[in-house]
C-alpha positions in Angstrom: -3.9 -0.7 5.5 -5.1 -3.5 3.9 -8.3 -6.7 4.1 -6.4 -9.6 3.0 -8.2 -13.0 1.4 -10.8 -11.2 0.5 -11.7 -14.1 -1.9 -13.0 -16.3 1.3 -15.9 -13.8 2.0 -18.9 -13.7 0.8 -20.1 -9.7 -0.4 -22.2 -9.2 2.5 -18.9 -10.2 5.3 -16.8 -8.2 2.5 -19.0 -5.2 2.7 -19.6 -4.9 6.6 -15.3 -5.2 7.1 -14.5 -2.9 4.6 -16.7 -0.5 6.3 -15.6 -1.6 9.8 -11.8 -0.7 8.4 -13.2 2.4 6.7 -14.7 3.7 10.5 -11.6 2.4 12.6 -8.8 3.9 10.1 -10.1 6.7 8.3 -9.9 5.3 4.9 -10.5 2.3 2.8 -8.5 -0.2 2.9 -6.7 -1.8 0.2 -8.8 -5.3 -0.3 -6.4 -8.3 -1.3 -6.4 -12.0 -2.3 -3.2 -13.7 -3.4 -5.3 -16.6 -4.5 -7.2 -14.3 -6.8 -4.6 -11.7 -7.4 -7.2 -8.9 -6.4 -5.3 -5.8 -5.4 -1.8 -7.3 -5.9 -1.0 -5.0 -8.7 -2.3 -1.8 -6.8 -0.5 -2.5 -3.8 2.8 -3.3 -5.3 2.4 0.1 -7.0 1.6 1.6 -4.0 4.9 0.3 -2.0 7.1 1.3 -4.9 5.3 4.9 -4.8 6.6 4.9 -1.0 9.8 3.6 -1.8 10.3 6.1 -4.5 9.6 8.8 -2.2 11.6 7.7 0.7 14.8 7.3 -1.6 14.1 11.2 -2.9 13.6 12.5 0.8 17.1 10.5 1.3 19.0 12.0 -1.6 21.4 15.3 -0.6 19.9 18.1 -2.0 23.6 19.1 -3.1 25.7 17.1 -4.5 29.0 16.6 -2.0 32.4 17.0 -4.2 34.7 17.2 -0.9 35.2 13.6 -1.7 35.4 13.2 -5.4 39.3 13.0 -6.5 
C-alpha cells in the first residue's frame, strides 16, 4: 500500500494520512513522490522482492528430465 505525491502536502496533511492508512490497513504505507523520488527506490526493491519470490514459488521443486533428449 502506498500515499503517493506526498511532495504536495504539507507535514501536518502528511502526518494525519499516513496515520489514517496506518488505522484502515494495518500497516504503514509506503509514502511516494515521483517528483521528488521519495520512496521510489524502496518500492522498486520491494516489487522485485515479490517478484523474486513468486518466480521461486513457480519453479519445480524437481527438475523434469522426461523431456530432455
Amino acid at each position: 500500500m502506498a500515499l503517493s505525491q506526498v511532495d504536495t502536502l504539507d507535514p501536518d496533511a502528511r502526518k494525519k494520512k499516513v496515520a489514517s492508512l496506518k488505522r484502515a490497513a494495518g500497516r504503514a504505507p509506503i509514502l511516494l513522490s515521483a517528483a521528488t523520488r521519495e520512496g521510489v527506490e524502496e518500492t522498486l526493491r520491494a516489487l522485485m522482492a515479490e517478484v523474486q519470490a513468486s518466480r521461486a514459488e513457480a519453479e519445480p521443486a524437481e527438475a523434469d528430465d522426461r523431456w530432455v533428449k
